[in-house]
C-alpha positions, -999 to 999 in steps of 0.1 A, spaced: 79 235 428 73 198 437 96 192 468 105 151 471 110 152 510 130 118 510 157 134 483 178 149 503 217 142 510 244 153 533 249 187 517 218 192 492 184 196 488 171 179 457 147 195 437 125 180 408 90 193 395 77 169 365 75 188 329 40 185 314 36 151 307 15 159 270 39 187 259 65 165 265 57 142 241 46 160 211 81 178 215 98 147 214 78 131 185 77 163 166 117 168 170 129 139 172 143 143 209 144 118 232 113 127 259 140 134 290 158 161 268 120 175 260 114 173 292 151 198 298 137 222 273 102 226 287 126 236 319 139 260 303 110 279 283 118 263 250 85 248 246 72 254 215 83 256 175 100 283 168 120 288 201 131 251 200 142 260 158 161 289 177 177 273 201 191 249 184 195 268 147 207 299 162 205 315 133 226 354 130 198 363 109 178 362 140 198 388 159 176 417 169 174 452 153 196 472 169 180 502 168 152 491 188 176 500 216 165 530 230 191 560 219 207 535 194 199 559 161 208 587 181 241 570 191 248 556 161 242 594 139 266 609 165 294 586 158 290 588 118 291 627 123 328 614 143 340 596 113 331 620 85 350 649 107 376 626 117 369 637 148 393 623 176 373 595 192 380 573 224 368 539 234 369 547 272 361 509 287 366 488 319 394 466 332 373 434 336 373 408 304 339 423 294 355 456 292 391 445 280 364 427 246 341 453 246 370 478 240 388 458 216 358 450 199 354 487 191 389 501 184 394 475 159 363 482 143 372 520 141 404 512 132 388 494 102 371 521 91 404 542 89 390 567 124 409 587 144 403 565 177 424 551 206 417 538 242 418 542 277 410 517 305 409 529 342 438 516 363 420 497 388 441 502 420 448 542 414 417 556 396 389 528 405 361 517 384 343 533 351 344 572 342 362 594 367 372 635 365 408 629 360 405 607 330 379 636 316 406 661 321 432 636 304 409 632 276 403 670 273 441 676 268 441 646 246 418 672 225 396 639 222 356 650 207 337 618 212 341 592 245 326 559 239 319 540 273 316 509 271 312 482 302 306 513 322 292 549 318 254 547 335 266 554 365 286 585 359 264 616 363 289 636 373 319 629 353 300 631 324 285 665 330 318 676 337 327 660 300 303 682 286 319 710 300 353 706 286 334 700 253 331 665 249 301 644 239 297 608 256 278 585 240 271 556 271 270 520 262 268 494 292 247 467 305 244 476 344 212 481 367 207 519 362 200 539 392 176 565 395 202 593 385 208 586 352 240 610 332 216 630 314 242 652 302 253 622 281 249 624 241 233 589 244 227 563 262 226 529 251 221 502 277 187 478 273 181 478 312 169 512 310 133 512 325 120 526 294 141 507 267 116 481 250 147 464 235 132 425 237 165 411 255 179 427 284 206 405 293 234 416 268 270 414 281 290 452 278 308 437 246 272 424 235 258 462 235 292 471 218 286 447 193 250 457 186 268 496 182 289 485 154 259 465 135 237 501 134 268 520 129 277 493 100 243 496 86 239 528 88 275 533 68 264 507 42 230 532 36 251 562 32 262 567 -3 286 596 4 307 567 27 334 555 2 358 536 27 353 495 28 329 479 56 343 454 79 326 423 81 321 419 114 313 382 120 350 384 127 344 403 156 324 370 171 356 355 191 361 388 214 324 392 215 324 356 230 353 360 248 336 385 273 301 369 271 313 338 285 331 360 311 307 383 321 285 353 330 254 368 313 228 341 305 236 326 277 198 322 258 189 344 234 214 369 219 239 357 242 232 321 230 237 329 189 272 354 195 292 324 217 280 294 189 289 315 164 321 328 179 332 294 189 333 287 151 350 318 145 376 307 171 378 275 158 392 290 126 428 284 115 432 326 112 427 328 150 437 354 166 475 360 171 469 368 205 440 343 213 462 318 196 490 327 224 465 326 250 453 293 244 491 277 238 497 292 277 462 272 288 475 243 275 449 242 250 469 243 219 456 215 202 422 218 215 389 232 199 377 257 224 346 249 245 328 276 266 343 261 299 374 267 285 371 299 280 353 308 309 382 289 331 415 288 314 413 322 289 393 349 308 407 344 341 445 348 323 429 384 307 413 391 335 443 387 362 457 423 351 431 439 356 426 431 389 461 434 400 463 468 385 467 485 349 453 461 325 457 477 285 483 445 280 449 423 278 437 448 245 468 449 235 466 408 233 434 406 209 443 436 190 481 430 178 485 415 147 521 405 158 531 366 167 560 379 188 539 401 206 511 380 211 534 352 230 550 377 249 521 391 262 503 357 268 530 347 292 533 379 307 494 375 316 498 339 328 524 350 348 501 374 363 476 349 364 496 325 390 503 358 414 468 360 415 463 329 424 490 329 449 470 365 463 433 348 464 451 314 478 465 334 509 435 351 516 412 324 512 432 309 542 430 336 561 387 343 554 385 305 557 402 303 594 385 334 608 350 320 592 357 282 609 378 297 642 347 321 652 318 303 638 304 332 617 285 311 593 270 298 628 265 333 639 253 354 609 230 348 582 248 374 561 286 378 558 305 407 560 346 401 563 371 426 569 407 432 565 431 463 557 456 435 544 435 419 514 440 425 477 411 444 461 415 428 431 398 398 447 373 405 463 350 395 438 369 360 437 369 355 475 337 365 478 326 338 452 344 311 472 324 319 503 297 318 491 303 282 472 312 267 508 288 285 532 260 290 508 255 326 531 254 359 511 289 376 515 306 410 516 345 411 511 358 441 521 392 458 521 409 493 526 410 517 498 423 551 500 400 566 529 373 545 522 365 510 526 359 490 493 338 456 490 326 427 468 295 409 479 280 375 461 247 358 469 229 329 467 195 323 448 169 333 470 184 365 482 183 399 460 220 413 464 212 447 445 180 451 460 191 442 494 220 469 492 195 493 481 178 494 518 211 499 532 216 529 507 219 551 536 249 538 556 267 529 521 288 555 500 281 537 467 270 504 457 265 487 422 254 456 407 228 430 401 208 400 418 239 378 420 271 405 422 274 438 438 304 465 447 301 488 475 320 515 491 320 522 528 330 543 554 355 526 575 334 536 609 304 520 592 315 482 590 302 471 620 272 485 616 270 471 581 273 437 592 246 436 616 221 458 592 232 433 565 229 399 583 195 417 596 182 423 567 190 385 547 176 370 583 146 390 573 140 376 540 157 341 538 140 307 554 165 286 577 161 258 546 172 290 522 206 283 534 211 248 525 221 245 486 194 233 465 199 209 430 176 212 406 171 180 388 160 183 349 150 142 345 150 114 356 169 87 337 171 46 331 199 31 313 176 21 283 171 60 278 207 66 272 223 60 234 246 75 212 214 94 198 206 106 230 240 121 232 240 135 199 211 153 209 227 168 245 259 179 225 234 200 207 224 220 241 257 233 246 274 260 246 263 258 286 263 288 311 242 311 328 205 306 325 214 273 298 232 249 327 242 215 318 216 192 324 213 173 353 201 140 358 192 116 380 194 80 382 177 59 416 189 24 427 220 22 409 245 -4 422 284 -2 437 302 -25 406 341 -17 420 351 -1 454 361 36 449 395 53 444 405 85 450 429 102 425 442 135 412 466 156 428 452 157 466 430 126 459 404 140 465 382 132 433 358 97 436 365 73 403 336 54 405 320 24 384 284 17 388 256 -7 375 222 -3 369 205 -32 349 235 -51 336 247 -14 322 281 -5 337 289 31 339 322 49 350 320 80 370 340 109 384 332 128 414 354 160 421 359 170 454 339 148 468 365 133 496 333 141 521 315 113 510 340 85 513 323 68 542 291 70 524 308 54 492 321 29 514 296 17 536 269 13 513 261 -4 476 232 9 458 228 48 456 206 76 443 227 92 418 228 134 405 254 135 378 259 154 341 266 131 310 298 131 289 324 119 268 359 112 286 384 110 256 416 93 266 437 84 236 416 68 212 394 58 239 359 75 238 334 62 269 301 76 284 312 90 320 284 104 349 300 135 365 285 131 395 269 165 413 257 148 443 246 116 460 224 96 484 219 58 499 189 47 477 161 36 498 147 4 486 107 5 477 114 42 459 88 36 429 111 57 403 136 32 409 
């Protein structure tokens, strides 16, 4: 990747490699798109007919055949042998938003099809994540058949054998990194990541993999002419599938991509869920059509704050009632929940914060690991996150649990956080994850010698520039390139996430037109208003109190920012949302 030397700022390096120039412009005569949004696609892979038709069609039709999934038929006949038993059958899931969906998603459906089904989500303080012996032995007096895991389950070699000794078949569906031990004692298991699985997309969500369960078990039910029970349709399953796609943070191209377009339609819908409906009254988006940012920051985190504080079966209950007065009193009971974790991760942000900027660790270590017997596991992960957002170091939260020591780690791009744990296997009790998120279990005798292993062992393979945040631009920009076409076309790349950011542009020599205020609660977001060729543009900064000197000593600036609408009243204007800037340096040709 081209690397401008010159565009750097106080806190980013800027990044920007030219698409190919050619390409570029048969895309944009071909399509119709304006060449800086070619330019955003060739980016992203989207470089030729039929995966720019895709991307922006999104057809269902294009969803893949399920039972290209390795197991999937196998799965699938297991299950139909359930329902024509009646068999007793239970969704057995994960207390995370992915698993609260992925769990609804599937005892509605068998609930639909009139089964003998019910649930069971792990308590996350008393029993811990995924599959454990004590819920088997629940489950076996329970006189349950059939387990369904989903969100969870490819871990669990020995909880599952021990299944199939109180006579129970598990059929495993999940989305995690299998290790080398895989539960062969299962009945199936249905997860694309398997090493072996030639399943074309491997980045399903655990309520994606659900969903592509019901569409062979649906299918297969619609072939069987001894099956005399009505078929759900399940495109109304979309909302909940894009409820924990969004919140799984799974890259939304692909499968990912077609469930969350078409499940923001299906949430759009005036039969909305009753307890969707709730949710979003208690987000303060009642009158609101439901973008993927609001999901991902005003609904999940409100399912997701039971879980981490403990039992979380009142977020299932939520999507599956059918009952107004339930829905709104579970809504407010998880917003409530919602603010005492907030209050939780506030406190102990001050606390990792302070020890962080008292001792200088980020100074000291290339690697993070933090430590403390008082801390809320349910979290970590959130902590974690924060770190790593404002010391751009890889990070391991850790925290007491039972006689162990339990953590949450995050990374950064250029560090490997499941492959790095793996070469500390041997000092670790258990670890999970992926490139991005891990969990790990500890001894508590082995956290000092974690951290220095760890901040060895990202020393190792990270550059001293590695730790400096990077921005990677998509296009350049002049005000003659932006026009209500142009923004027709951007609206058209959403829904934005993993893997499909929003795009980021940059403008150079752009002008100071009105001295900058600081507003919001703690004034700490910029309200700007720029020029750049007789255009004026407003623009909003958040959290970007650091650069007040730099706003106000200077006039013309280099300018990273995302393009939008801001809607105030009847009042519709452009507005940069800016990521970053820098003083422009005059004789810069792109200017």
């Amino acid at each position: 990747m081209d690397k401008f030397t010159n565009y750097r700022s106080h806190r980013y390096r800027w990044f920007y490699k030219p698409a190919d120039e050619p390409l570029c412009a048969q895309i944009s005569s071909s399509h119709s798109i304006p060449a800086p949004l070619a330019e955003v696609l060739i980016k992203r892979n989207i470089d030729d007919d039929t995966k720019i038709n895709e991307y922006f069609e999104t057809p269902l039709t294009a969803l893949i055949n399920p039972f290209e999934m390795k197991d999937m038929a196998r799965g699938v006949e297991r299950v139909r042998t359930a329902l024509r038993n009646n068999e007793s059958i239970c969704v057995f899931g994960d207390y995370d938003v992915d698993g609260v969906t992925a769990t609804s998603l599937l005892y509605l459906f068998f609930l639909e099809l009139g089964a003998n089904v019910s649930y069971y989500i792990p308590n996350r303080l008393e029993e811990g994540y995924g599959l454990n012996i004590e819920a088997v032995e629940e489950l076996a007096r329970r006189k349950i058949n059939l387990i369904i895991t989903v969100d969870c389950g490819i871990s669990a070699v020995n909880e599952v054998a021990e299944a199939k000794r109180q006579g129970i078949d598990v059929v495993i569906t999940d989305h995690h990194q299998p290790a080398e031990d895989l539960p062969t004692d299962a009945y199936a298991i249905i997860n694309p990541m398997q090493a072996d699985d030639t399943y074309p997309f491997k980045y399903l969500s655990g309520v994606g993999v659900a969903f592509k369960l019901i569409m062979g078990i649906r299918h297969t039910l619609r072939n069987d002419t001894s099956w005399e029970k009505p078929l759900p349709n399940i495109k109304q399953y979309l909302d909940i599938v894009t409820l924990g796609t969004i919140a799984d943070v799974v890259p939304l191209n692909g499968e990912n991509r077609t469930f969350v377009i078409h499940g923001l339609k299906v949430l759009a819908e005036g039969s909305v869920r009753p307890g969707i409906n709730e949710l979003k009254n208690v987000a303060g988006y009642n009158r609101q059509t439901l973008s993927a940012s609001h999901i991902g920051f005003g609904l999940a985190p409100r399912i997701n704050a039971v879980g981490r504080l403990g039992k979380s079966d009142r977020g299932i209950k939520l999507l599956v009632t059918n009952s107004k007065d339930e829905a709104r009193r579970l809504a407010q009971e998880l917003d409530n929940e919602n603010r005492f974790r907030q209050e939780i991760e506030r406190e102990i942000l001050k606390d990792v914060y302070q020890k962080i900027d008292s001792e200088d660790l980020a100074g000291k270590y290339g690697g993070l690991v933090l430590y403390s017997k008082d801390w809320h596991p349910g979290v970590l992960g959130i902590v974690a996150s924060r770190v790593v957002d404002r010391y751009n170091r890889p990070t391991i939260v850790l925290t007491e649990e039972s006689e162990l020591v339990k953590g949450s780690a995050r990374s950064i791009p250029n560090f490997h956080l499941y492959d790095g744990l793996k070469e500390l296997s041997e000092i670790l009790v258990s670890f999970g994850g992926h490139k991005y998120a891990a969990g790990l279990k500890i001894k508590p005798e082995n956290i000092a010698l974690l951290q220095e292993r760890f901040d060895a062992l990202v020393r190792g393979k990270l550059a001293a520039e590695d730790y400096i945040p990077e921005i990677l631009i998509d296009s350049f920009l002049k005000p003659a390139d932006i026009n209500d076409n142009f923004m027709r076309v951007l609206q058209q790349f959403e829904p934005y996430g993993n893997s499909n950011k929003e795009p980021i542009f940059c403008m150079l020599g752009v002008e100071k037109y009105q001295e900058v205020a600081y507003v919001g609660k703690d004034s700490t977001h910029a309200k700007c208003v720029f020029i750049k060729d007789n255009t004026v543009y407003d623009a909003i900064g958040y959290d970007m109190l650091s650069y007040r000197d730099i706003l106000r000593q200077n006039s013309k600036f280099d300018l990273l920012f995302t393009l939008t609408y801001n809607s105030y009243g009847r009042n519709r204007n452009l507005q940069f949302v800016l990521k970053d800037l820098r003083v422009h340096e005059d004789g810069d040709k792109r200017s």
